[in-house]
C-alpha positions, 0 to 999 in steps of 0.5 A: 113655941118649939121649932118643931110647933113651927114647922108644922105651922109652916107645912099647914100654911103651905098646904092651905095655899096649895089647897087654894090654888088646886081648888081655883083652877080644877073648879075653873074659878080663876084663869091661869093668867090671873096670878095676882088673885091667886097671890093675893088669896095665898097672901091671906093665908100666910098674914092669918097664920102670921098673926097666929105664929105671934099670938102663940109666941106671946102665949108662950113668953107670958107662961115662960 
């Protein structure tokens, strides 16, 4: 995976946590005080996409 593969899966990770928590609070879903869903949503995100960061970059060392 190139650097730049990376950094625009690192951008989309980002925006979806961002999305998620846009989301929780203008839809009143979550109180402010409640951080630790939202983290805990956010923490999700980057394990999903973490797995798929490693899934491509074995992809790529088997074609290599």
């Amino acid at each position: 995976m190139s650097v730049r593969e990376a950094g625009k899966l690192i951008e989309a990770r980002e925006q979806m946590q961002e999305n998620i928590r846009t989301y929780a609070m203008e839809n009143h879903l979550i109180r402010l005080a409640n951080d630790e869903v939202l983290d805990n949503l956010c923490q999700i995100v980057v394990d999903g996409f973490s797995e798929l960061q490693y899934n491509l970059s074995s992809c790529y060392d088997r074609h290599a």
